[in-house]
C-alpha positions as CSV (number, residue, x, y, z in Angstrom):
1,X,-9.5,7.5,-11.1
2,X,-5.9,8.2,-9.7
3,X,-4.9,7.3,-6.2
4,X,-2.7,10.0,-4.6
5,X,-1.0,8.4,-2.3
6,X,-0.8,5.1,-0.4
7,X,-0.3,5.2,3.3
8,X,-0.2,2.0,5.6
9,X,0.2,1.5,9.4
10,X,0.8,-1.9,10.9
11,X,0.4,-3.8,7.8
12,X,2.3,-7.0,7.8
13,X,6.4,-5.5,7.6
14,X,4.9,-2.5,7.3
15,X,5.0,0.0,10.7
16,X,4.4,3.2,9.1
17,X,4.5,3.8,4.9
18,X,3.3,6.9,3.3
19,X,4.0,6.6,-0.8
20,X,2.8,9.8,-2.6
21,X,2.1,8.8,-6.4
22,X,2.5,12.0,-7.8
23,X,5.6,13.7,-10.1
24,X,7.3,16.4,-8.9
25,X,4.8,18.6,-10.9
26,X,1.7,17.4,-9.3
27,X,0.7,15.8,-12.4
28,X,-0.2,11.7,-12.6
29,X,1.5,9.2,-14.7
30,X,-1.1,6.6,-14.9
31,X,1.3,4.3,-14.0
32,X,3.4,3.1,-10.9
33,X,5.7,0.3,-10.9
34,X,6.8,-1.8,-7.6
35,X,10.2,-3.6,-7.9
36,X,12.5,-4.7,-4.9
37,X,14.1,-7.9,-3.8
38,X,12.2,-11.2,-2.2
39,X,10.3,-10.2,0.8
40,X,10.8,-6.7,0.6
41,X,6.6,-6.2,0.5
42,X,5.4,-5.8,-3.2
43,X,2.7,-7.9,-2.7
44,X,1.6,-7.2,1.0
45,X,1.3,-3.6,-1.0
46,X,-0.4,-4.1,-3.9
47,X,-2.8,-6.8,-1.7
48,X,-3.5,-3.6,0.5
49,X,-4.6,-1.9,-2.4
50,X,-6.8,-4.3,-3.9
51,X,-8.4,-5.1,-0.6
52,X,-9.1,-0.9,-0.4
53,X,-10.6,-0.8,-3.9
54,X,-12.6,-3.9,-3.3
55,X,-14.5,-3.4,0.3
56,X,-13.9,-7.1,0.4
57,X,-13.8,-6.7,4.2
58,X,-10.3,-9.0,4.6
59,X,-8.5,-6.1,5.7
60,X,-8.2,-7.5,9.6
61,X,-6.3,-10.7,7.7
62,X,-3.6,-8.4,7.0
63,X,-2.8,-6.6,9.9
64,X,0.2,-6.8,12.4
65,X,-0.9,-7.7,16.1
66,X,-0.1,-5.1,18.7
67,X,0.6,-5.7,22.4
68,X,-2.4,-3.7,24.6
């Protein structure tokens, strides 16, 4: 199973992300690595993923509030 993309919206720091996981070809590497500073939201992602694949239902724990 590959995942094409990731997209987020009002996840934690995230506002809007859209992350395509494909090479320039189309083709899938298998693998994806995440690096970045402190903070930057490599684990807010990667939660966000696991959450997805899961159905564990603790998506709602991880969203941003918006004013009505």
């Amino acid at each position: 199973m590959y995942i094409h993309a990731l997209s987020l919206t009002n996840v934690r720091g995230f506002t809007a992300l859209e992350f395509p996981l494909q090479r320039p070809d189309g083709s899938y590497a298998g693998w994806n690595v995440f690096a970045g500073v402190n903070g930057s939201g490599k684990t807010t992602l990667l939660r966000a993923v696991a959450t997805m694949l899961s159905r564990a239902g603790r998506l709602g724990s991880m969203l941003r509030p918006r004013p009505i």
